[in-house]
C-alpha positions as a Markdown table, in Angstrom:
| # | Residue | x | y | z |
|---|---|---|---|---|
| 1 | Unk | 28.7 | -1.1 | -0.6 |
| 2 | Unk | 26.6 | -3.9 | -2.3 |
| 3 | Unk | 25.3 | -3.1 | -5.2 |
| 4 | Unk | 21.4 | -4.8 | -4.0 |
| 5 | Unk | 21.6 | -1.8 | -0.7 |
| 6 | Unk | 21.6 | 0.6 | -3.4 |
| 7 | Unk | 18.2 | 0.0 | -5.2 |
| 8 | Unk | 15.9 | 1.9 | -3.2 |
| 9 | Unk | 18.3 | 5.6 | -3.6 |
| 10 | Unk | 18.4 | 4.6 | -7.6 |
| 11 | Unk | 14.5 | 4.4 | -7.4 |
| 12 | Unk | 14.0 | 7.4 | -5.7 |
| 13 | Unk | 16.6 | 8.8 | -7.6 |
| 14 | Unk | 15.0 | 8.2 | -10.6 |
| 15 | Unk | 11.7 | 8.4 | -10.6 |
| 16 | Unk | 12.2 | 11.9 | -8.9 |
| 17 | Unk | 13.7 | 13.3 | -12.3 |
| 18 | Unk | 11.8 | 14.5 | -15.1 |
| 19 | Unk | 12.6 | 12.9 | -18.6 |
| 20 | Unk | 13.6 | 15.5 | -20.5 |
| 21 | Unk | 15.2 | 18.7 | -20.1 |
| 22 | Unk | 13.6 | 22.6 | -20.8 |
| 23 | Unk | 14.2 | 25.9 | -20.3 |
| 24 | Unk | 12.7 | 27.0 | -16.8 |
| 25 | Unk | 10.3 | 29.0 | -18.1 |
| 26 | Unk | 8.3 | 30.9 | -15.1 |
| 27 | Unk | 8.3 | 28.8 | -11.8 |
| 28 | Unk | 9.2 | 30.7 | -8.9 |
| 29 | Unk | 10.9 | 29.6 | -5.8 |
| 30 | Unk | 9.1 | 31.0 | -2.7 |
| 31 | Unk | 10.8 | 30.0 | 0.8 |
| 32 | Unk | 8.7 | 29.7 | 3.2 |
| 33 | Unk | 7.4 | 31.8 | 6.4 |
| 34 | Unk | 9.3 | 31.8 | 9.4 |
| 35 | Unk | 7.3 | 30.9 | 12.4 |
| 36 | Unk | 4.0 | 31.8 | 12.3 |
| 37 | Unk | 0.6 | 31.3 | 13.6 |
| 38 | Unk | -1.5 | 29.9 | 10.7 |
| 39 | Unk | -5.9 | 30.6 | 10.8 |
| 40 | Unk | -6.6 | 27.9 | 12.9 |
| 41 | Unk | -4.3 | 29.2 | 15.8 |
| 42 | Unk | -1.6 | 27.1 | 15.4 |
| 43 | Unk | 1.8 | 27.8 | 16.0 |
| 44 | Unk | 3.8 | 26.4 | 12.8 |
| 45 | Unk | 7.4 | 25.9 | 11.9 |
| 46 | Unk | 8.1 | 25.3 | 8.4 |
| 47 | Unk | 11.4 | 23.1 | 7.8 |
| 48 | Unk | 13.0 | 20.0 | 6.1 |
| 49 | Unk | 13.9 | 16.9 | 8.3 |
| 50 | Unk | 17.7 | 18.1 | 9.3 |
| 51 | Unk | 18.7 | 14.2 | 8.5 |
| 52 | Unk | 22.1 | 13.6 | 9.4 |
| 53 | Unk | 24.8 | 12.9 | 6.5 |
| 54 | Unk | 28.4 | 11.9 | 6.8 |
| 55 | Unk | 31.2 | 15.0 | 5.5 |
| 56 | Unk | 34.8 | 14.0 | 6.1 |
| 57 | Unk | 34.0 | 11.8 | 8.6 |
| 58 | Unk | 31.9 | 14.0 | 10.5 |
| 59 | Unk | 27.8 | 13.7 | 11.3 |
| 60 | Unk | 26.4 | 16.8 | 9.9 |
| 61 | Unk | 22.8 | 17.9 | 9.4 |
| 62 | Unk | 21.1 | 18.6 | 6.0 |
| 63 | Unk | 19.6 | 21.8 | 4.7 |
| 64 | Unk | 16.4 | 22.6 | 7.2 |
| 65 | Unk | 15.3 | 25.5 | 4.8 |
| 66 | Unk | 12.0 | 24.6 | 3.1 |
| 67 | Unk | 10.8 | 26.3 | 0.1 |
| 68 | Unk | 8.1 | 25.8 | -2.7 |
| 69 | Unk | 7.6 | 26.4 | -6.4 |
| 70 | Unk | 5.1 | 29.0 | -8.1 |
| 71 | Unk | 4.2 | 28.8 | -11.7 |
| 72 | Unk | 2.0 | 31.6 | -13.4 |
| 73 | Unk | -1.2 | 30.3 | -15.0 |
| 74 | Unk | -4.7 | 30.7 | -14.5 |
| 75 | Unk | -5.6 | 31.6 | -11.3 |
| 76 | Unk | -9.5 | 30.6 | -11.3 |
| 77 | Unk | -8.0 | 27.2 | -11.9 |
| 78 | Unk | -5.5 | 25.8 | -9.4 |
| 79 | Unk | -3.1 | 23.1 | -9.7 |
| 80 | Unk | -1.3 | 21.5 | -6.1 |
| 81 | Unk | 0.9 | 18.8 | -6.9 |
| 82 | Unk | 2.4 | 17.2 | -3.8 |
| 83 | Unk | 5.3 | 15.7 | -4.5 |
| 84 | Unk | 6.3 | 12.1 | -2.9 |
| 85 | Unk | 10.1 | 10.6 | -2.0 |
| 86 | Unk | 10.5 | 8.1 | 0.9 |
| 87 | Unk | 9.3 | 7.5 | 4.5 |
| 88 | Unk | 11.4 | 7.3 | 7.7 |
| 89 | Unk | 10.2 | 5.9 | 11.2 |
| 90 | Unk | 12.6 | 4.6 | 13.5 |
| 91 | Unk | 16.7 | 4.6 | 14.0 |
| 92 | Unk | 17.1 | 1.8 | 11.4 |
| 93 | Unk | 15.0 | 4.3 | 8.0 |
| 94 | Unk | 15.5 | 7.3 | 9.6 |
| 95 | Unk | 19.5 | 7.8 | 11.2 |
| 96 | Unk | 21.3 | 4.6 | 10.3 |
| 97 | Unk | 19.9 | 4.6 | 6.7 |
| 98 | Unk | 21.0 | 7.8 | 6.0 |
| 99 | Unk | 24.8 | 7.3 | 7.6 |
| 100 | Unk | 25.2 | 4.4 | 5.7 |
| 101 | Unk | 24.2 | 6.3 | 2.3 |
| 102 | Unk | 21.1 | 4.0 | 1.8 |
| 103 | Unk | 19.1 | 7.3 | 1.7 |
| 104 | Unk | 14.9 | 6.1 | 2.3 |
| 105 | Unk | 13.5 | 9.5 | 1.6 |
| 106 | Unk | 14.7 | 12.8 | 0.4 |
| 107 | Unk | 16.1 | 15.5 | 3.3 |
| 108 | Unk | 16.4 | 18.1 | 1.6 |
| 109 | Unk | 14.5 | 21.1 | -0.7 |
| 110 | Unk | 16.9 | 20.3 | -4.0 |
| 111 | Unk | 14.7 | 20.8 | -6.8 |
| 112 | Unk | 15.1 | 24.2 | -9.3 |
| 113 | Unk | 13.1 | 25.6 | -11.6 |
| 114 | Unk | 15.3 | 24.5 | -14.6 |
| 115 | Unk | 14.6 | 20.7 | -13.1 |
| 116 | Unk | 10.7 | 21.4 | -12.3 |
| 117 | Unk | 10.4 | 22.6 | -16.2 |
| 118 | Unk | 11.5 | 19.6 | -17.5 |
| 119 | Unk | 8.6 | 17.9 | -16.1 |
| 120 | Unk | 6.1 | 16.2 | -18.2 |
| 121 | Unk | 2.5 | 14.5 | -17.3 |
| 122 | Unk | 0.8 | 17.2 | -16.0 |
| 123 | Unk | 2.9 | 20.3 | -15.9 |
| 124 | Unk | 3.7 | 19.8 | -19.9 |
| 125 | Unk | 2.6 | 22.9 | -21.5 |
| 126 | Unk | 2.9 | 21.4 | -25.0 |
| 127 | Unk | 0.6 | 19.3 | -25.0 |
| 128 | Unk | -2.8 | 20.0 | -25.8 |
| 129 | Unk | -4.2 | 17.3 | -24.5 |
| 130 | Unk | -3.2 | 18.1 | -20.8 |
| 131 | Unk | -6.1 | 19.2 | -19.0 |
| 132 | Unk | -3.8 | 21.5 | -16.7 |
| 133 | Unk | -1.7 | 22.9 | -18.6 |
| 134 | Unk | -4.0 | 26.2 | -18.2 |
| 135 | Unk | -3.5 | 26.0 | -14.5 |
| 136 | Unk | -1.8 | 28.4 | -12.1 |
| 137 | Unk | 0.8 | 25.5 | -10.9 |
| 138 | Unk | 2.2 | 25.1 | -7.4 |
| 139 | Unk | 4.2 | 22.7 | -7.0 |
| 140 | Unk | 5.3 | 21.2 | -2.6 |
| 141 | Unk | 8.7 | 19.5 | -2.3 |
| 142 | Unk | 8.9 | 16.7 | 0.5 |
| 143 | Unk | 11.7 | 16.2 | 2.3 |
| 144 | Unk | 10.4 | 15.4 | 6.1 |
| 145 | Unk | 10.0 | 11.6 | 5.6 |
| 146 | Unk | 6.4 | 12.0 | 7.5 |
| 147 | Unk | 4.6 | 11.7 | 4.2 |
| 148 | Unk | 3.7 | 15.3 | 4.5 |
| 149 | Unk | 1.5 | 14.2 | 7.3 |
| 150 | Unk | 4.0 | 15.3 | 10.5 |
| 151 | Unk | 4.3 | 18.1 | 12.7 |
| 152 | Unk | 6.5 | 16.9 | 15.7 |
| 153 | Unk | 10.6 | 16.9 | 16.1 |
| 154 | Unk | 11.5 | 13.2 | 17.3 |
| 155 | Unk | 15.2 | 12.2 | 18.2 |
| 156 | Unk | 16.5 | 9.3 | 17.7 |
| 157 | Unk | 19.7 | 7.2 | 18.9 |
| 158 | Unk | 22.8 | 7.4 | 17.0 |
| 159 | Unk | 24.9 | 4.5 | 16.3 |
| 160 | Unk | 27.7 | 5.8 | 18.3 |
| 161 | Unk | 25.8 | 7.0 | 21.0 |
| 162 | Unk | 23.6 | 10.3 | 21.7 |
| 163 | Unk | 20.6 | 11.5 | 19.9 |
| 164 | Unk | 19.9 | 13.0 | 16.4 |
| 165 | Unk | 16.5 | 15.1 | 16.1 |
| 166 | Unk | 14.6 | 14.6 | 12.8 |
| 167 | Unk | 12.0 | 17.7 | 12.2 |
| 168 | Unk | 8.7 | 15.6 | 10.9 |
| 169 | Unk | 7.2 | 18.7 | 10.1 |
| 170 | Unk | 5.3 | 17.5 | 6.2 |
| 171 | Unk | 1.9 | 19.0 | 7.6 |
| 172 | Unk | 3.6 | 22.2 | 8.7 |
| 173 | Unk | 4.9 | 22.6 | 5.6 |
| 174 | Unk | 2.0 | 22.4 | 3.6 |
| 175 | Unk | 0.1 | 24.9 | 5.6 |
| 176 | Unk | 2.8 | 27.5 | 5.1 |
| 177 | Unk | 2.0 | 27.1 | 1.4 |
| 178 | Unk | -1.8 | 27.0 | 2.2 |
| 179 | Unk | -1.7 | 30.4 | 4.0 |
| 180 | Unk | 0.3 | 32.0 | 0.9 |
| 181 | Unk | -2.4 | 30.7 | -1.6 |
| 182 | Unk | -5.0 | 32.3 | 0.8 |
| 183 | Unk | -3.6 | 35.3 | 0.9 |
| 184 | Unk | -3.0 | 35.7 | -2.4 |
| 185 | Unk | -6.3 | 34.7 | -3.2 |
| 186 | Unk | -7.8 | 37.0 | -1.2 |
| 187 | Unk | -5.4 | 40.2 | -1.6 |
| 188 | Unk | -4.3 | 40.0 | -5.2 |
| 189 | Unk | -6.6 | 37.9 | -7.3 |
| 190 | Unk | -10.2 | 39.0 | -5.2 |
| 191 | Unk | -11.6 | 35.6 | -5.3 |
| 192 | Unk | -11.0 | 32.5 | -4.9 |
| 193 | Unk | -10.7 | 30.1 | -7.9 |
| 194 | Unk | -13.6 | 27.6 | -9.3 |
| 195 | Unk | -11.8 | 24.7 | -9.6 |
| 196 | Unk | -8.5 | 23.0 | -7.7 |
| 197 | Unk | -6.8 | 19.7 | -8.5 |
| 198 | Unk | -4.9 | 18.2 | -6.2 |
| 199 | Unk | -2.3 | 15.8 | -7.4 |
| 200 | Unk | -0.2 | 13.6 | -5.0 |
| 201 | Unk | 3.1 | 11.6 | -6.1 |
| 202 | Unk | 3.8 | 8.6 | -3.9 |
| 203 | Unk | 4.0 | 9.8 | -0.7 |
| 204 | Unk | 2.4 | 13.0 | -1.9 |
| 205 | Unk | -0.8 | 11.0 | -2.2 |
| 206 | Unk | -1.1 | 10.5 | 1.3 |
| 207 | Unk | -0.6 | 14.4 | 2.1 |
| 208 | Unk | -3.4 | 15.3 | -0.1 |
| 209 | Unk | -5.6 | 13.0 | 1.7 |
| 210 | Unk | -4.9 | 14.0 | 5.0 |
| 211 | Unk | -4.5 | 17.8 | 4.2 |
| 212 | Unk | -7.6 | 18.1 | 1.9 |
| 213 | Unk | -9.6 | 19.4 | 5.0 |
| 214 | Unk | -7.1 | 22.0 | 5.8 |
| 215 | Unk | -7.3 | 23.4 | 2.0 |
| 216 | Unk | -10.9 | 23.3 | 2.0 |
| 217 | Unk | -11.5 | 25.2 | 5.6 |
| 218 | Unk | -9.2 | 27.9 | 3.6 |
| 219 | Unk | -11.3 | 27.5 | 0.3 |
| 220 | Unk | -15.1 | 27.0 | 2.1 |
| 221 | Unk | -16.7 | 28.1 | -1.4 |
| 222 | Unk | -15.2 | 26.0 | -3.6 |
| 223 | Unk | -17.0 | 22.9 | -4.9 |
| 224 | Unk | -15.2 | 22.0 | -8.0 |
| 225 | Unk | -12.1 | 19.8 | -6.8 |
| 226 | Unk | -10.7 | 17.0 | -7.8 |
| 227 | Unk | -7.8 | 14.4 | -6.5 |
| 228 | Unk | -5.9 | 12.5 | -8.2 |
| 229 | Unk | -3.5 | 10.0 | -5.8 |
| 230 | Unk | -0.6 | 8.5 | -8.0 |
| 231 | Unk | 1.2 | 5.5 | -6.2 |
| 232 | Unk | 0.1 | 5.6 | -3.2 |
| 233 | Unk | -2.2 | 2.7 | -2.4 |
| 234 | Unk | -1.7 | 2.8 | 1.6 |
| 235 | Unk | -1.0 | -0.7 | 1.6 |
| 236 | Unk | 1.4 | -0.9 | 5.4 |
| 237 | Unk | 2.4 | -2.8 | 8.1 |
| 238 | Unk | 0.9 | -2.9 | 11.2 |
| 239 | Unk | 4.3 | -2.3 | 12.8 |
| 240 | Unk | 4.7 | 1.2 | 10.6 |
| 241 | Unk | 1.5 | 2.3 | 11.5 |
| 242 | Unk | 2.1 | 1.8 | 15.2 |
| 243 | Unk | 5.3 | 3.4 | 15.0 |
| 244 | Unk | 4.4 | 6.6 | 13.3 |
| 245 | Unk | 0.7 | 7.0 | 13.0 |
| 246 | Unk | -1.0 | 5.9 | 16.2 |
| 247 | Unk | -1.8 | 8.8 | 18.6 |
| 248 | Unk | 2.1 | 8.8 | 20.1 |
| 249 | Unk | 3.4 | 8.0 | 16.6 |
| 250 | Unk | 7.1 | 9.6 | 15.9 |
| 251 | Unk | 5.6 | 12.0 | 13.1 |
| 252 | Unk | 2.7 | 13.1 | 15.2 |
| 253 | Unk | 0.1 | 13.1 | 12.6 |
| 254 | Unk | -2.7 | 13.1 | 15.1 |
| 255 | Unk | -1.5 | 15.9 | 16.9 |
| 256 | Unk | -3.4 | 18.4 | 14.1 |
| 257 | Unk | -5.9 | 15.2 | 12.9 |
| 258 | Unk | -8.9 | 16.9 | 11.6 |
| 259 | Unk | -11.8 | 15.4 | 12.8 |
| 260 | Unk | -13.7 | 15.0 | 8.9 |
| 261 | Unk | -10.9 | 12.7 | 9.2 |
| 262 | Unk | -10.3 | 10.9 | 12.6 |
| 263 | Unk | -12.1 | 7.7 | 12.0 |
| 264 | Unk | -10.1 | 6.9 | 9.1 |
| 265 | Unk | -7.3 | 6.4 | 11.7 |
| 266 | Unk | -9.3 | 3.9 | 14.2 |
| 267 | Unk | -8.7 | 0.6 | 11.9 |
| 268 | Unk | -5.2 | 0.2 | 11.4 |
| 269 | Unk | -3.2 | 0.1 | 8.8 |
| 270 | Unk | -5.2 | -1.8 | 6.3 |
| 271 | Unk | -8.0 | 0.0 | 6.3 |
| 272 | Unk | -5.9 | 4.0 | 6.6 |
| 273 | Unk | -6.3 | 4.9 | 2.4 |
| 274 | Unk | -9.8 | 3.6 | 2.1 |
| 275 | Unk | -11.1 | 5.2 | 5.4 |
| 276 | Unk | -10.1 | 8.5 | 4.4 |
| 277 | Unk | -11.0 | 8.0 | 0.5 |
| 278 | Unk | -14.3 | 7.1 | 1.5 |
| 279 | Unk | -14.8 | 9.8 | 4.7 |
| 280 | Unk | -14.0 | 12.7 | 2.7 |
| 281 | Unk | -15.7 | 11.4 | -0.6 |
| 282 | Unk | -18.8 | 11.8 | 1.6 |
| 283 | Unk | -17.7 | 14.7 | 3.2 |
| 284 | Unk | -17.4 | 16.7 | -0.3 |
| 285 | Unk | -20.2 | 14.7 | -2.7 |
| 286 | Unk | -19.1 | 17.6 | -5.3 |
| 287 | Unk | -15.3 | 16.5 | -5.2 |
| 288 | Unk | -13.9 | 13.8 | -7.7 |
| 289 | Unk | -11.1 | 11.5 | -6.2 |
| 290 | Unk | -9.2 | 9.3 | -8.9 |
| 291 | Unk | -6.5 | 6.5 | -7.7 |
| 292 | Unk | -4.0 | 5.1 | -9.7 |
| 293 | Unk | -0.9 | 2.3 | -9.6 |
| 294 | Unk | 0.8 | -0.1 | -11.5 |
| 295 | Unk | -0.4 | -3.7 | -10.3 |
| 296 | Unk | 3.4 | -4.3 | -9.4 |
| 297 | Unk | 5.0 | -1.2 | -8.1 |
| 298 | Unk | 8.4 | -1.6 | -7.2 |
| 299 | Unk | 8.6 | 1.0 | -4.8 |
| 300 | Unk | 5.6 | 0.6 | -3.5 |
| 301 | Unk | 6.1 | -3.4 | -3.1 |
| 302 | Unk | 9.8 | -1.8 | -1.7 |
| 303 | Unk | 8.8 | 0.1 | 1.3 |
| 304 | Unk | 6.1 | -2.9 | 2.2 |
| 305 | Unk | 8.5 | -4.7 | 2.5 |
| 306 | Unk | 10.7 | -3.0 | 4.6 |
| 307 | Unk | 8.0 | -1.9 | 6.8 |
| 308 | Unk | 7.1 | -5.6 | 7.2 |
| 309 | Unk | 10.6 | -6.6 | 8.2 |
| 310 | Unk | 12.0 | -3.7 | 10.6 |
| 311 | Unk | 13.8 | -6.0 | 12.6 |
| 312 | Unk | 15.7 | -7.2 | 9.8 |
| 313 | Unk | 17.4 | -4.9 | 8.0 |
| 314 | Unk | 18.9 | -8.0 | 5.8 |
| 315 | Unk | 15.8 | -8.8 | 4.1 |
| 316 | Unk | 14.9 | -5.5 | 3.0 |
| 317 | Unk | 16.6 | -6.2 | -0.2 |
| 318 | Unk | 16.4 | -10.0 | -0.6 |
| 319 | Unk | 15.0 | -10.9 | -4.0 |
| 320 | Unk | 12.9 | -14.0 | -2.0 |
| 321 | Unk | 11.5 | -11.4 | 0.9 |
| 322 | Unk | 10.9 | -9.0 | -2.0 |
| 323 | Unk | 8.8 | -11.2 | -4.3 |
| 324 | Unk | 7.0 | -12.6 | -1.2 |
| 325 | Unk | 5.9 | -9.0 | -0.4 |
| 326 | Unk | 5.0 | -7.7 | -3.7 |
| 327 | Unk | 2.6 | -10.8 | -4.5 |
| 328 | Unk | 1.0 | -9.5 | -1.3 |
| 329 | Unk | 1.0 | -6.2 | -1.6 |
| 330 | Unk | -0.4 | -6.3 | -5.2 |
| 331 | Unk | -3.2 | -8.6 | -3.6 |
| 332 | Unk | -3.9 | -6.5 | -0.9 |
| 333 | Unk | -3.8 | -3.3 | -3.1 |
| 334 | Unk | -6.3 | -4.7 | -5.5 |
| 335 | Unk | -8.7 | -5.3 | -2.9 |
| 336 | Unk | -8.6 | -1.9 | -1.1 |
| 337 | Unk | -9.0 | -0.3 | -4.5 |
| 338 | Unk | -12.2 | -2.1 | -5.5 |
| 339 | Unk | -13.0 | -2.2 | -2.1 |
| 340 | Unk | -13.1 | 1.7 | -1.8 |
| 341 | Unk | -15.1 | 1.9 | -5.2 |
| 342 | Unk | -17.9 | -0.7 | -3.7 |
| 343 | Unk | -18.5 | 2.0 | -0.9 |
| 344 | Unk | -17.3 | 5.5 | -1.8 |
| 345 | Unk | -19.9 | 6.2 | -5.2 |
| 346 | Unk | -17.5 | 9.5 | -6.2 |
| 347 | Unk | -13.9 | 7.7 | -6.4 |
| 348 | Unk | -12.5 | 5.5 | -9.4 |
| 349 | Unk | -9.4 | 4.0 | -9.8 |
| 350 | Unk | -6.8 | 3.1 | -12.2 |
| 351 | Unk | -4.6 | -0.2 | -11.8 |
| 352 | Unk | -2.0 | -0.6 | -14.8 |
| 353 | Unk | 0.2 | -3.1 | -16.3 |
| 354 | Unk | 3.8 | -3.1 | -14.5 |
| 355 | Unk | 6.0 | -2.1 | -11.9 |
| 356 | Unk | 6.9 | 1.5 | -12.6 |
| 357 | Unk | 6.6 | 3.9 | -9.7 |
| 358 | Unk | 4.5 | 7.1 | -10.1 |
| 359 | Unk | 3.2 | 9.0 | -13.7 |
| 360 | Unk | 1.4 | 12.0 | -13.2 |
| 361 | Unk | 4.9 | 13.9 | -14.2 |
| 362 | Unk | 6.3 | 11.4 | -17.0 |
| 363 | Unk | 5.6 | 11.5 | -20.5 |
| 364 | Unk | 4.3 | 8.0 | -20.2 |
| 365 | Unk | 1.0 | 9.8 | -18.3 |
| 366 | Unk | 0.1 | 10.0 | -22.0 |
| 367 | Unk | 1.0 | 6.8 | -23.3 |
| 368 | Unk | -0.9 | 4.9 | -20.8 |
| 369 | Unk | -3.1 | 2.8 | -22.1 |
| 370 | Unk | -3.3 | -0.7 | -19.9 |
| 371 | Unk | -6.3 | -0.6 | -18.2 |
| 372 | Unk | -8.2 | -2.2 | -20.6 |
| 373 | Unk | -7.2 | 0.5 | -23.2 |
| 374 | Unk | -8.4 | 3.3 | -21.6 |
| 375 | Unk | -5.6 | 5.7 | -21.9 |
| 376 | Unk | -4.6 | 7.3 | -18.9 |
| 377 | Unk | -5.1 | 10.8 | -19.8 |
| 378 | Unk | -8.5 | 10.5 | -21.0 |
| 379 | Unk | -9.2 | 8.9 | -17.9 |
| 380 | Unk | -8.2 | 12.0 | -16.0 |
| 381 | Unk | -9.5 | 14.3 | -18.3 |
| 382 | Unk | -12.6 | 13.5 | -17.7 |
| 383 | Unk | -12.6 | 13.3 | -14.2 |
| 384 | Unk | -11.8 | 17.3 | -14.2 |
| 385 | Unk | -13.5 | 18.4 | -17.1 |
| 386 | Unk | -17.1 | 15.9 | -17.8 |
| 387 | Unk | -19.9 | 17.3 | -16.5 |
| 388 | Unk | -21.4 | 13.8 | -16.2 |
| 389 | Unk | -19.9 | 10.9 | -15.7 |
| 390 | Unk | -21.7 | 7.7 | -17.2 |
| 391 | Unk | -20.0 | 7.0 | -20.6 |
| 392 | Unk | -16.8 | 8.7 | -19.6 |
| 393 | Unk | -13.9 | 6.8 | -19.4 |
| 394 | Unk | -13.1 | 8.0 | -15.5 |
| 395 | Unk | -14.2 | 4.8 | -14.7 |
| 396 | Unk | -12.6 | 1.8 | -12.7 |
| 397 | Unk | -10.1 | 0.5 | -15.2 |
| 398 | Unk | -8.0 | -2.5 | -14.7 |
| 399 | Unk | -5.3 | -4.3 | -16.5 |
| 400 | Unk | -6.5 | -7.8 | -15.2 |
| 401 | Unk | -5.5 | -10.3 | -16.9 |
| 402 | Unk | -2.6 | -9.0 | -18.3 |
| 403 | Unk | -0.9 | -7.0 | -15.4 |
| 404 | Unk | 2.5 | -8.6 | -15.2 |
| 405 | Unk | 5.0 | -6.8 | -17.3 |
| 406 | Unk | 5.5 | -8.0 | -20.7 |
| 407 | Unk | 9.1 | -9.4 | -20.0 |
| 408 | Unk | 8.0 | -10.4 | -16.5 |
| 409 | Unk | 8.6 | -9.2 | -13.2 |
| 410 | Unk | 12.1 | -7.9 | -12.8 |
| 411 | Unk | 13.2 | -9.0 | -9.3 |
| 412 | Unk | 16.4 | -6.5 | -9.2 |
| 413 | Unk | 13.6 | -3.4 | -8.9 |
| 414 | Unk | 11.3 | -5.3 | -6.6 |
């Protein structure tokens, strides 16, 4: 296989890692309910994707089996960390992809608690620094390529003929886990907690935007909540968002749209991350919602451009259709993040130097210091723990004029 087709599984590969290695202290797996009827009355069915996968020759399906991760802390102090990996939306990302070991999101529940222990940014327990590191963690693998957002089974041709279903059921998944937290809010702990944080990873970020209403119909008396969205800037085609976010999209993420929500899905694609950034930043004044990227983000520049160029599976990796898209999608990511702090007066972003994708669980959360040398975890700390926020530095920080890389942009991760 050429070497180029392989970029995207090495990004995703690596940037769903953890730096360093530790013992796995006290996360829990917890696999997830069978069918069940959630408080809304809903019918839900938790379960991964089913992608297919070549073994010997023969088309097999993945692990279905969902599960998610528990780790003991404080429980009037709640920590959600959606995690991110990939996108599929039509034959070419979601069946041929994975037959031809090009992999475009992960299928499957693989993480452990001796992986998930590892972690640094915000589930480091070391450090004092870490506003969370108090927290009762939960951590939500993603493996239904819908950006946790889905909650229909869509089939799709295979190469040799026939159909292969893919189970986009992200949304399902996370109200599985919601359910358990309310439960064991309400039957073990008595109350529920003061304050939650929300942290969303690449395509996590878009899950905790579109499933903050569901968490706070299950949490009505909690003001105190803050969001922080890590590489996930929203910026799409228009052909993506016909495809799997319109009303008959393959994931069918309208199928359970909230209506706090709705309108943030009437203008398209451009307009998808600010709409609902703004609508619930005025649905919940009390709440805090903090954005951040690197100015450059490979895998973020990645998927734009693959989204922009469906038909054309050869240009997905092209250095020339690759550079083309990021110096748009860097444009068009500026704008929508000073664009959403113009109109929504409880949201700041961060934009950094460099094309890394994703922080909130690297050590380099604490080194980051770009943004006009605000460092990063400052930044966040005081979006959780300030009181007030004029002379904090959660602010709208920005590495302009110094955002390309030190050593330049580095086409063969673009």
């Amino acid at each position: 296989m050429d070497v180029s087709r392989l970029t995207l599984c090495s990004l995703l590969v690596a940037a769903a890692l953890a730096p360093h290695a530790a013992s796995a202290d006290d996360w829990q797996r917890i696999d997830a309910a069978a069918p069940f009827v959630d408080a809304d009355g809903v019918f839900r069915t938790p379960a991964c994707s089913g992608s297919p996968r070549l073994e010997e020759g023969e088309v097999v399906a993945t692990d279905t089996d969902y599960a998610f991760f528990v780790r003991d802390g404080d429980p009037e102090r709640l920590l959600l960390f959606f995690d991110g990996g990939g996108a599929c939306w039509d034959a070419g990302t979601c069946i041929d992809a994975a037959l031809d070991g090009n992999v475009l999101y992960f299928p499957e529940v693989d993480e452990t608690p001796d992986e998930l222990a590892g972690f640094g940014g915000v589930f480091d327990l070391d450090r004092t620094d870490n506003p969370l590191r108090d927290h009762l963690q939960v951590y939500l693998p993603y493996c239904t390529g819908d950006l946790h957002l889905g909650a229909r089974d869509t089939s799709y041709p295979l190469p040799d003929g026939g159909d292969w279903t893919i189970y986009h059921r992200g949304h399902d998944n996370v109200i599985a886990v919601l359910e358990y937290l309310a439960d064991y809010y309400a039957n073990e702990v008595g109350e529920p907690p003061e304050e939650i944080v929300l942290v969303g990873a690449s395509a996590g970020g878009y899950g905790v935007l579109y499933n903050y209403p569901a968490l706070a119909r299950r949490f009505p008396g909690v003001e105190r909540i803050r969001v922080l969205v890590d590489s996930s800037n929203g910026v799409i085609s228009e052909d993506l968002f016909e495809r799997a976010l319109e009303a008959d999209g393959v994931w069918g993420a309208q199928e359970n749209l909230d209506p706090e929500i709705a309108s943030a899905f009437d203008d398209g694609a451009g307009q998808l991350v600010p709409g609902l950034f703004n609508t619930l930043g005025w649905q919940y004044p009390d709440a805090r919602f903090g954005q951040y990227t690197r100015a450059y983000d490979a895998v973020q520049v990645l998927f734009f451009n693959v989204s922009s160029n469906l038909g054309n599976p050869e240009r997905w990796f092209d250095p020339v259709y690759l550079l083309l898209s990021g110096l748009e999608w860097t444009t068009r990511a500026r704008a929508s993040m000073w664009g959403t702090a113009f109109t929504t007066w409880n949201y700041r972003f961060y934009l950094a130097q460099g094309q890394t994708h994703m922080v909130s669980f690297y050590d380099d959360f604490f080194n980051e210091d770009s943004a006009g040398g605000i460092e990063l975890s400052d930044w966040f700390g005081d979006m959780i723990e300030r009181r007030w926020t004029f002379g904090s530095d959660w602010r709208n920080a920005s590495c302009v004029p110094a955002c390309l890389p030190p050593e330049g942009l580095d086409l063969s991760t673009l």
